[in-house]
N, CA, C and O atoms as a GROMACS GRO file, in nm:
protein
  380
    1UNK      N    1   1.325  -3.331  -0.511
    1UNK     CA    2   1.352  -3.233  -0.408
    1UNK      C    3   1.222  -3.160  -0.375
    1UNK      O    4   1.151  -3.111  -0.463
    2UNK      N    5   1.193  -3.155  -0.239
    2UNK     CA    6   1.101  -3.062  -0.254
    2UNK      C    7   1.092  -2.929  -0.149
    2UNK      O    8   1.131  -2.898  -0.037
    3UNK      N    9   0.996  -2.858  -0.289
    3UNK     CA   10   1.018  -2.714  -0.270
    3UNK      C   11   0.935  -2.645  -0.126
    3UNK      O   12   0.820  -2.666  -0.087
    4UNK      N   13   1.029  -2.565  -0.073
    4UNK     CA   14   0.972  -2.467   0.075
    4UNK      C   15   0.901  -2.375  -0.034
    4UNK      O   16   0.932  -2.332  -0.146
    5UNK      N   17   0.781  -2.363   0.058
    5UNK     CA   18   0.697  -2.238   0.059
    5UNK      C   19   0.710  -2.165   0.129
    5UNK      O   20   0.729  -2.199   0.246
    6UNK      N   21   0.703  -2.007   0.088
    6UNK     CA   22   0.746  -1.962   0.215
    6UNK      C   23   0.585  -1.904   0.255
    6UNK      O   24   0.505  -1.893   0.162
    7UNK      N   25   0.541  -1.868   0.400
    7UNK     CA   26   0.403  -1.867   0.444
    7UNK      C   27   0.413  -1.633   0.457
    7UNK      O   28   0.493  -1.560   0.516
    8UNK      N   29   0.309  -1.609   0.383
    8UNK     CA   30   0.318  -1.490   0.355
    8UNK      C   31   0.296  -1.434   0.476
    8UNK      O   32   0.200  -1.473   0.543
    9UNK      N   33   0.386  -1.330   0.526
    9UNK     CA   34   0.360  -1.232   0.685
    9UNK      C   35   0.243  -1.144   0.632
    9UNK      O   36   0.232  -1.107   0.515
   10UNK      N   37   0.176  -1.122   0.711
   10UNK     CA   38   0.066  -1.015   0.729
   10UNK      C   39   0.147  -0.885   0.769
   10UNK      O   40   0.229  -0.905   0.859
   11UNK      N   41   0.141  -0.769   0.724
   11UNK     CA   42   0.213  -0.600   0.735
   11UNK      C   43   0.152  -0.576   0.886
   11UNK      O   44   0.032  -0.568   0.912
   12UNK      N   45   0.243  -0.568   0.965
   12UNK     CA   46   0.194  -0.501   1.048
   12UNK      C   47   0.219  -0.350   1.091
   12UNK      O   48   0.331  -0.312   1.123
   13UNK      N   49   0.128  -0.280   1.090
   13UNK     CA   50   0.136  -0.128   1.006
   13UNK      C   51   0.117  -0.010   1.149
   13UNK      O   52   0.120   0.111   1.127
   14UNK      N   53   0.099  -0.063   1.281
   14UNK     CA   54   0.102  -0.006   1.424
   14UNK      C   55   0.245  -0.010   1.505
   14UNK      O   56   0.266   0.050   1.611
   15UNK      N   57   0.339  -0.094   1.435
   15UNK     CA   58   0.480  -0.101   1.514
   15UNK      C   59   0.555  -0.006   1.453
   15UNK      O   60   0.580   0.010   1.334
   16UNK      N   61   0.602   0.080   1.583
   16UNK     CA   62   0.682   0.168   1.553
   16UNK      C   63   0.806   0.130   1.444
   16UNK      O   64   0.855   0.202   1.358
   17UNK      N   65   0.839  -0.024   1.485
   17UNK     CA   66   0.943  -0.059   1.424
   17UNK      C   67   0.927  -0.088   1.282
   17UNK      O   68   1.028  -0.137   1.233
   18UNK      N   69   0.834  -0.074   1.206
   18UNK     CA   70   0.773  -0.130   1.087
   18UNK      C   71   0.845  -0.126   0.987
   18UNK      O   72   0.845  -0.007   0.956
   19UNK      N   73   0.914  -0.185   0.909
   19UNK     CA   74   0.978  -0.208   0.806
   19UNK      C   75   0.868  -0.170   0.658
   19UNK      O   76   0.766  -0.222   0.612
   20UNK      N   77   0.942  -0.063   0.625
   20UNK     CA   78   0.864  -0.006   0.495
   20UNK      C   79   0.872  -0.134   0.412
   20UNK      O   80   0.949  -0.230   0.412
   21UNK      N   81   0.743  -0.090   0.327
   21UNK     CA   82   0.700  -0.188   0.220
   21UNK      C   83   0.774  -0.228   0.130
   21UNK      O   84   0.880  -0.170   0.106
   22UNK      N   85   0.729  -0.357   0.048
   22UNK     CA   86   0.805  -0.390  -0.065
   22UNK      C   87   0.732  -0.364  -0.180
   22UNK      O   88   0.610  -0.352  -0.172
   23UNK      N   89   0.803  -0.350  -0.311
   23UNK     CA   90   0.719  -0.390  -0.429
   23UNK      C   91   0.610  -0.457  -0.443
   23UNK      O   92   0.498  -0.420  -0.479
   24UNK      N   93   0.665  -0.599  -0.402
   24UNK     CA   94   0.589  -0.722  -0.379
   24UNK      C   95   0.429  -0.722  -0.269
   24UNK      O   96   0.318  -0.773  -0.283
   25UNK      N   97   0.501  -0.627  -0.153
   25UNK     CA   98   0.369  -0.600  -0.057
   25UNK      C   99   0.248  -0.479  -0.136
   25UNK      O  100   0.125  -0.480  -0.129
   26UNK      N  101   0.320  -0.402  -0.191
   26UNK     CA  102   0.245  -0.310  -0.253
   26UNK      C  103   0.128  -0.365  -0.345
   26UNK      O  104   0.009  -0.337  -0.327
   27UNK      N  105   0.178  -0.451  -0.450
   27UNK     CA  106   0.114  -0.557  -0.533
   27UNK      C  107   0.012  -0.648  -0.460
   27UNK      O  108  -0.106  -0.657  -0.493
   28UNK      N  109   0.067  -0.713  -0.362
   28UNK     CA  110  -0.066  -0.750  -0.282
   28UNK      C  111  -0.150  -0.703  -0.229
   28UNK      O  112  -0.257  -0.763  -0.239
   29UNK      N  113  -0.148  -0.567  -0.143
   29UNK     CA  114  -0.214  -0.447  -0.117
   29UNK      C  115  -0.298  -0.461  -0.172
   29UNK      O  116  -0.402  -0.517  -0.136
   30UNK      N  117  -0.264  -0.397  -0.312
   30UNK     CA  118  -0.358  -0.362  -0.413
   30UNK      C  119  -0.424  -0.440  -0.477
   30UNK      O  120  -0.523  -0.404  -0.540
   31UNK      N  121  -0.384  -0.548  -0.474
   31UNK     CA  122  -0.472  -0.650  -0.487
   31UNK      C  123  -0.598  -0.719  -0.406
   31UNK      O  124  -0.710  -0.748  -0.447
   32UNK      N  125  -0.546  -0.732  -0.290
   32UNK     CA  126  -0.652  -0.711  -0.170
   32UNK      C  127  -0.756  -0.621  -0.178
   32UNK      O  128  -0.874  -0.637  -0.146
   33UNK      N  129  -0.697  -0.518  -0.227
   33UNK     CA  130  -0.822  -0.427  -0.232
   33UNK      C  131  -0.882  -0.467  -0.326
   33UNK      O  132  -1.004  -0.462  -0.331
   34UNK      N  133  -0.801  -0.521  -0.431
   34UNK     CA  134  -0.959  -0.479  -0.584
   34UNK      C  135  -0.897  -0.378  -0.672
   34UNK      O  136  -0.980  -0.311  -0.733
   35UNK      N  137  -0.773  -0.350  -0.696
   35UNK     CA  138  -0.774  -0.233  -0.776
   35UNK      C  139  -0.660  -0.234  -0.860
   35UNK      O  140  -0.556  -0.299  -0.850
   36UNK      N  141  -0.698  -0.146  -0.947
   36UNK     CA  142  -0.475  -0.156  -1.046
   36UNK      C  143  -0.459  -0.095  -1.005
   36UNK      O  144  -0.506  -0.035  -0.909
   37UNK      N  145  -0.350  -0.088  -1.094
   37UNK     CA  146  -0.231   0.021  -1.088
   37UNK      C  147  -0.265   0.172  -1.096
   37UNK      O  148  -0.236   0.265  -1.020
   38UNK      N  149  -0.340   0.167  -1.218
   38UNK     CA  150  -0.367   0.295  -1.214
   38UNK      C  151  -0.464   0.411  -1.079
   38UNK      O  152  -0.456   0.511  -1.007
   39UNK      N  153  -0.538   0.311  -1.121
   39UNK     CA  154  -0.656   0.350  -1.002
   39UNK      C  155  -0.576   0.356  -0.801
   39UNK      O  156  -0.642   0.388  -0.702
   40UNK      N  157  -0.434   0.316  -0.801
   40UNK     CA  158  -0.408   0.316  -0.665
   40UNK      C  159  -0.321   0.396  -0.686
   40UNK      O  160  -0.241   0.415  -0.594
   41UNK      N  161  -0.304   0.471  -0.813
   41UNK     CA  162  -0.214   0.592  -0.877
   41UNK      C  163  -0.287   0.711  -0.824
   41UNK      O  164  -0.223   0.801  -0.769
   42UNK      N  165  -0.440   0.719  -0.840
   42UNK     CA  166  -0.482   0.812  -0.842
   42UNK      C  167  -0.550   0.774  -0.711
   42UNK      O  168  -0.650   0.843  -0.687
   43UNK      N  169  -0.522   0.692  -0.632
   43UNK     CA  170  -0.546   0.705  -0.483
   43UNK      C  171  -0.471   0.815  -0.384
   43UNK      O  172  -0.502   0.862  -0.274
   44UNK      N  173  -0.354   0.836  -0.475
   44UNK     CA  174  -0.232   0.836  -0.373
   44UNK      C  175  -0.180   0.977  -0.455
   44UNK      O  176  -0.112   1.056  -0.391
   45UNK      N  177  -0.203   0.998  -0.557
   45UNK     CA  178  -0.144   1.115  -0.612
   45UNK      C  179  -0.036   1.094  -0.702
   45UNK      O  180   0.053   1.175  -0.728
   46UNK      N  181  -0.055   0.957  -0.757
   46UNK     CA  182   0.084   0.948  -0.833
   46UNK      C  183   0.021   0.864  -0.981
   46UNK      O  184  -0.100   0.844  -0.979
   47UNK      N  185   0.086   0.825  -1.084
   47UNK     CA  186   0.049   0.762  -1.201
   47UNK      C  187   0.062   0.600  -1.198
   47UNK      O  188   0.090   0.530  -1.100
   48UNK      N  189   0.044   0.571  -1.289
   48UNK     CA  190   0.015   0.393  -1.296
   48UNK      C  191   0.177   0.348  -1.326
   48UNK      O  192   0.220   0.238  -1.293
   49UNK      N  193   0.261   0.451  -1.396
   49UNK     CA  194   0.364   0.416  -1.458
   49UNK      C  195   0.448   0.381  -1.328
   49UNK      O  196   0.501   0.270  -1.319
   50UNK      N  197   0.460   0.495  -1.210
   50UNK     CA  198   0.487   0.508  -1.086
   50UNK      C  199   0.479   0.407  -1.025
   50UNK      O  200   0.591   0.371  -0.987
   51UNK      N  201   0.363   0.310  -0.981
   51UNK     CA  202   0.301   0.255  -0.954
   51UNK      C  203   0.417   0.097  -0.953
   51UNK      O  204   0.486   0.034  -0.872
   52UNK      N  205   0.379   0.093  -1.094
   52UNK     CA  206   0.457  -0.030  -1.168
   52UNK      C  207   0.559  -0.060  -1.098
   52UNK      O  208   0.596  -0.155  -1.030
   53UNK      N  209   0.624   0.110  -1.153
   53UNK     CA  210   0.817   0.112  -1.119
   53UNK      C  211   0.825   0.102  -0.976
   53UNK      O  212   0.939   0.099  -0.931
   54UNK      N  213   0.718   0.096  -0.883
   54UNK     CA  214   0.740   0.054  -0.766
   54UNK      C  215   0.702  -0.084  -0.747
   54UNK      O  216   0.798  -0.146  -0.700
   55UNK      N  217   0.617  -0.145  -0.762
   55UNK     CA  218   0.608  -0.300  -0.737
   55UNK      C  219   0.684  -0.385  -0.864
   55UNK      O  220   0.641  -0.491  -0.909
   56UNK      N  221   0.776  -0.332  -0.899
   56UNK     CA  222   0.890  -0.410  -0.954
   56UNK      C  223   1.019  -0.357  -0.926
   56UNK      O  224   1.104  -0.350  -1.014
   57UNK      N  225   1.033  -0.330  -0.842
   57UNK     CA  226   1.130  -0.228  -0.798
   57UNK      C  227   1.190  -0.155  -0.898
   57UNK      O  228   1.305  -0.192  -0.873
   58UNK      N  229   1.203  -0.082  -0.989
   58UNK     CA  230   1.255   0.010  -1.034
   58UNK      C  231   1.270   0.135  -0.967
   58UNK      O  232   1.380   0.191  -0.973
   59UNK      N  233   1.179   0.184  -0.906
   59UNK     CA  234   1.188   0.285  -0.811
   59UNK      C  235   1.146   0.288  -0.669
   59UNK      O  236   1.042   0.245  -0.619
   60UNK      N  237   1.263   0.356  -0.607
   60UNK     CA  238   1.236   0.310  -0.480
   60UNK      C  239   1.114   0.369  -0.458
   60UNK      O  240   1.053   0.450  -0.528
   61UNK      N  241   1.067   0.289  -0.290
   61UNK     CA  242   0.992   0.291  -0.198
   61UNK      C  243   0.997   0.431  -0.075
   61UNK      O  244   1.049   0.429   0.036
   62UNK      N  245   0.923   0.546  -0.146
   62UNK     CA  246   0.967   0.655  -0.031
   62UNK      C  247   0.900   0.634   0.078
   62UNK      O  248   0.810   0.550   0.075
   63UNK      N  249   0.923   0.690   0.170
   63UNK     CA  250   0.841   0.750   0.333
   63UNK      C  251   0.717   0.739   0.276
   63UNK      O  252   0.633   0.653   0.300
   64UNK      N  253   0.708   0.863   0.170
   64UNK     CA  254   0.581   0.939   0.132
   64UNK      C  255   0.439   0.807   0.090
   64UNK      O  256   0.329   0.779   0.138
   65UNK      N  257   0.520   0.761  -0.017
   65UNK     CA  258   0.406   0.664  -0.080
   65UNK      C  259   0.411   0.554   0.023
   65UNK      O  260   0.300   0.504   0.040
   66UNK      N  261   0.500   0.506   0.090
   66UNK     CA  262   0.467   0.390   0.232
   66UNK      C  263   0.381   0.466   0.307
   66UNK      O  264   0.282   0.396   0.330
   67UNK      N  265   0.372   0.553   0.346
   67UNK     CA  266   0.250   0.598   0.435
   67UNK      C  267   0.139   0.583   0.334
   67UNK      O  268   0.062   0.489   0.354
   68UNK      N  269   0.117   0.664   0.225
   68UNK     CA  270  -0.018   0.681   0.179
   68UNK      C  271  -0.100   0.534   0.186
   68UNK      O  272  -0.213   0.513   0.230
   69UNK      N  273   0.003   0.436   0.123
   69UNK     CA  274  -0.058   0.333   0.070
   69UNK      C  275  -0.116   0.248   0.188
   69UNK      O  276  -0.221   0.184   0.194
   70UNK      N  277   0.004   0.269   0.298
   70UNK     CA  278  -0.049   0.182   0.444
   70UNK      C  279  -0.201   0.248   0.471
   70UNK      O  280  -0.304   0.185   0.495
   71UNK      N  281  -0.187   0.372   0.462
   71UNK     CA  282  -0.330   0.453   0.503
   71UNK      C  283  -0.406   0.377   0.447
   71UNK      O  284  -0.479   0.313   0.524
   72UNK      N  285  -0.426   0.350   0.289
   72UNK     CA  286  -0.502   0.339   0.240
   72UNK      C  287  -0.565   0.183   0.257
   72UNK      O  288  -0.680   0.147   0.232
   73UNK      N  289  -0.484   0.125   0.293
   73UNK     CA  290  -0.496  -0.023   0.312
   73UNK      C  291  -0.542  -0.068   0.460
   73UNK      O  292  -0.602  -0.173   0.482
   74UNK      N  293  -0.504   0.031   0.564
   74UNK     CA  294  -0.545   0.046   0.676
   74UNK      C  295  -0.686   0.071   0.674
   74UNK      O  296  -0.768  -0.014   0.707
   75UNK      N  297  -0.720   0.197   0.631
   75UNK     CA  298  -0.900   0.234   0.622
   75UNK      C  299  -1.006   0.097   0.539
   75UNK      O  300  -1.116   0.052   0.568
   76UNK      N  301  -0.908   0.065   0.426
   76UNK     CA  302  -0.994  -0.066   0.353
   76UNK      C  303  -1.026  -0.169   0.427
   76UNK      O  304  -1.131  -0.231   0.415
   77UNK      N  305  -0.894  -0.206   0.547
   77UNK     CA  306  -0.928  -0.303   0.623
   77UNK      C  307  -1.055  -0.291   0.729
   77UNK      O  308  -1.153  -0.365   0.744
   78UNK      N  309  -1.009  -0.152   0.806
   78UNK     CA  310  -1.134  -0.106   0.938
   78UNK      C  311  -1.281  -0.099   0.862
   78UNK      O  312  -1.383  -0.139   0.917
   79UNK      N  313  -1.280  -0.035   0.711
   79UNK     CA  314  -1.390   0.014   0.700
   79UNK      C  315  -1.438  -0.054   0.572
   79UNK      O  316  -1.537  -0.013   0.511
   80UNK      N  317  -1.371  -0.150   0.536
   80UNK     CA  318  -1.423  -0.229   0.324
   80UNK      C  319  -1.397  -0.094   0.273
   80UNK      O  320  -1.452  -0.066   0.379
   81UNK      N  321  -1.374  -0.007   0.229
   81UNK     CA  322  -1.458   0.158   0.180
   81UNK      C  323  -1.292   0.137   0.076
   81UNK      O  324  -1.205   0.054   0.103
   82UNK      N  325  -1.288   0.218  -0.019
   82UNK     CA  326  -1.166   0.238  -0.036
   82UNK      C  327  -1.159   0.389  -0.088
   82UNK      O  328  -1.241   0.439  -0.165
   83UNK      N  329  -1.038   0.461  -0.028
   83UNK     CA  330  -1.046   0.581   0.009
   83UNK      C  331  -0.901   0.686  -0.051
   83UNK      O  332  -0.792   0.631  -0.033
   84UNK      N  333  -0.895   0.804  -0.107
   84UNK     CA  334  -0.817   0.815  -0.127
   84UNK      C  335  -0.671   0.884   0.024
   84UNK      O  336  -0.699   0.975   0.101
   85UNK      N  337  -0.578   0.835   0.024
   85UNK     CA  338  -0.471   0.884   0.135
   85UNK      C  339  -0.537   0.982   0.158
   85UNK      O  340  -0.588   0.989   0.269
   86UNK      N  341  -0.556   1.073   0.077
   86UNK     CA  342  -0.547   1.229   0.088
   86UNK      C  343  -0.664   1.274   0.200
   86UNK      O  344  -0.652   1.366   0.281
   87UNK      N  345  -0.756   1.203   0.188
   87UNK     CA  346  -0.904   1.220   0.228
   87UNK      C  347  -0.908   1.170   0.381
   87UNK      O  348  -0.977   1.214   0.474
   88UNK      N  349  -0.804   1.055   0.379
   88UNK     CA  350  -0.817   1.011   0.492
   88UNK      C  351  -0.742   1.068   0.613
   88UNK      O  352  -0.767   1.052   0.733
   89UNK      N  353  -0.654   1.133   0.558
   89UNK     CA  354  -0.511   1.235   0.645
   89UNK      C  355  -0.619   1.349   0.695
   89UNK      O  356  -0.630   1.386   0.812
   90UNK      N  357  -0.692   1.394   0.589
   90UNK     CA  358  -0.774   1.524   0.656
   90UNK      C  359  -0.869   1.516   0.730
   90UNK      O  360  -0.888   1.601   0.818
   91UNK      N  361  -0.985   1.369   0.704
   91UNK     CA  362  -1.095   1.339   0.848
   91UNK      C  363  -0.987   1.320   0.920
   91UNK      O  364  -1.003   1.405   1.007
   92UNK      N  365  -0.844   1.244   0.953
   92UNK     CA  366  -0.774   1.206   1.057
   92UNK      C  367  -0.767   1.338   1.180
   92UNK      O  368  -0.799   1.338   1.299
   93UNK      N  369  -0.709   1.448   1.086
   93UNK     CA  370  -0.651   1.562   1.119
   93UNK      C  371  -0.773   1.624   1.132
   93UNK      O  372  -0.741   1.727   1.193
   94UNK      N  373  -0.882   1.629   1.116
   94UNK     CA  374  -1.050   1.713   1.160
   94UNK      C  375  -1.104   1.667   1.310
   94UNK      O  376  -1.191   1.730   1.370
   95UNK      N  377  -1.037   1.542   1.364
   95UNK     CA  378  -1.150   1.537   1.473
   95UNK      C  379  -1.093   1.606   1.578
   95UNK      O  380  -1.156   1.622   1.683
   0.00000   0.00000   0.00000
């Protein structure tokens, strides 16, 4: 028998309609970038444990951390740089 692959969607993170993240997208994220758990803990304001319990779903996926992380994955893309949410909400909100 052989097995379907399935071909990975790219996040598209400008449609209003955007379907918040998964575990699974989060994990690639962060992988894309270069970074653990911990370290995208302290991107975002939260711990590694956090982190985990979200890309294995144990805990859901809020508003809050789907924005930060899109931010954060958004600026890595425009700029390589990797940046914390926090930093990037306030140049956003400065110009």
């Amino acid at each position: 028998m052989t097995e379907l692959k399935r071909k990975k969607q790219p996040v598209v993170y400008d449609s209003p309609e955007r379907i918040p993240l998964t575990g699974g997208q989060i994990r690639a994220a962060r992988k894309e970038i270069g970074i653990t758990q911990r370290q995208l803990g302290q991107l975002t304001g939260r711990d590694q444990r956090y982190i985990s319990a979200l890309e294995t779903g144990i805990s859901p996926i809020t508003q809050s951390i789907d924005y930060a992380i899109t931010l954060i994955l958004k600026h890595y893309r425009a700029t390589n740089k990797i940046v914390a949410a926090e930093t990037i909400k306030q140049n956003t909100h400065d110009d």
